[in-house]
ZAMI-756005 format. One record per residue (C-alpha): y negated, z negated, x negated; residue in one letter. Coordinates in pm, whole numbers, padded with zeros to 5 digits, always signed. Each point is the difference from the previous one (the first is absolute). Example, Ala and Ser with C-alpha at 12.3 -4.5 7.8 and 13.67 -1.06 7.14 Angstrom:
! ZAMI-756005
+00450-00780-01230a-00344+00066-00137s
END
This chain:
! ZAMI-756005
+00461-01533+00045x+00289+00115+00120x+00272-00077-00276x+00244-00312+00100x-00157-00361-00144x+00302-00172+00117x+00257+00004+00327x-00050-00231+00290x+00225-00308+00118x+00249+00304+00169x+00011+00174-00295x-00276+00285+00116x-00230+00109-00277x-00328-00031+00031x-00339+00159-00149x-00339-00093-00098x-00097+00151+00330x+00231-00270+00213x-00170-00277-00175x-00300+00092+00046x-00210-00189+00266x-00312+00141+00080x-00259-00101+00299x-00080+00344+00044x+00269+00315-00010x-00271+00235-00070x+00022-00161-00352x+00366+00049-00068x-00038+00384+00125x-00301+00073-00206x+00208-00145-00267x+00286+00199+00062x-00234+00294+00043x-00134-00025-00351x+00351-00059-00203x+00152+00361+00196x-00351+00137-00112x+00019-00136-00378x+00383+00154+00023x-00099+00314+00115x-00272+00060-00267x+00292-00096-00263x+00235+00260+00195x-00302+00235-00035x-00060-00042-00369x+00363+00001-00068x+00119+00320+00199x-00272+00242-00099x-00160+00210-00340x-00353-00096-00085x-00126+00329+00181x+00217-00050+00345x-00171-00358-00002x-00333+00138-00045x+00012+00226+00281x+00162-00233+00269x-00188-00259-00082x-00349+00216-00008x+00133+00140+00394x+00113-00310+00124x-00322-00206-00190x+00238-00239-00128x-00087-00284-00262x-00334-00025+00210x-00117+00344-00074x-00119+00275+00197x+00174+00239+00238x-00034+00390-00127x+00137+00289+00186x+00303+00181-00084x-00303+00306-00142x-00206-00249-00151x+00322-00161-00213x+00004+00366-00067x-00263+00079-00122x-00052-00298-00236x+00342+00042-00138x-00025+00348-00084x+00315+00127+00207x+00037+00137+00310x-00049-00130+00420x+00350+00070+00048x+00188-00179-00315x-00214-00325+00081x+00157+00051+00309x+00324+00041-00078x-00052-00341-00276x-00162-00165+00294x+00317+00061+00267x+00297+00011-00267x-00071-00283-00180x-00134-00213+00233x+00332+00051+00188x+00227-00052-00311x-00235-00346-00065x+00038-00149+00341x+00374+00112-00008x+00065-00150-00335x-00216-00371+00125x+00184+00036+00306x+00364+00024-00163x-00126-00272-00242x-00039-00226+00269x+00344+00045+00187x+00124-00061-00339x-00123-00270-00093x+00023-00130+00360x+00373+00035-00029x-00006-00160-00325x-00118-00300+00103x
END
């Protein structure tokens, strides 16, 4: 949506998201809204071993699922309270870090 379709008559590029004309702005956010969610998840997928994924996404109850404590993650994974813990803050930090730089990258890019 946000990649250059073409520049304007003074030479500006513009986006999808110029173009767009839309009675109601709550449509163009909730559309924005769902292609920085759909990157995310691929940032998630992308960033992360199999077994990090499981337990963020069990703690956070992403992909629709449900929410379990850092001692219930625990206890169905067979390790301890404190290394879900540590997964949970760690990772989740080096994910967001890693979308984040991924965006003022490819921000600059274009």
């Amino acid at each position: 949506m946000f990649e250059p379709i073409g520049v304007d008559k003074d030479g500006e590029t513009v986006s999808l998201v110029d173009v767009i004309e839309m009675e109601n702005k709550e449509t163009l956010e909730t559309i924005i809204l769902k292609q920085d969610i759909k990157e995310l998840y691929q940032a998630f997928d992308s960033c992360l071993k199999d077994n990090e994924k499981t337990i963020i996404g069990m703690r956070y109850g992403l992909y629709g699922g449900k929410e379990y404590t850092q001692r219930e993650i625990a206890d169905l994974m067979g390790i301890s309270r404190s290394y879900s813990a540590v997964i949970i803050g760690i990772k989740t930090k080096a994910f967001l870090l890693s979308f984040m730089i991924d965006g003022i990258l490819e921000n600059k890019v274009n």
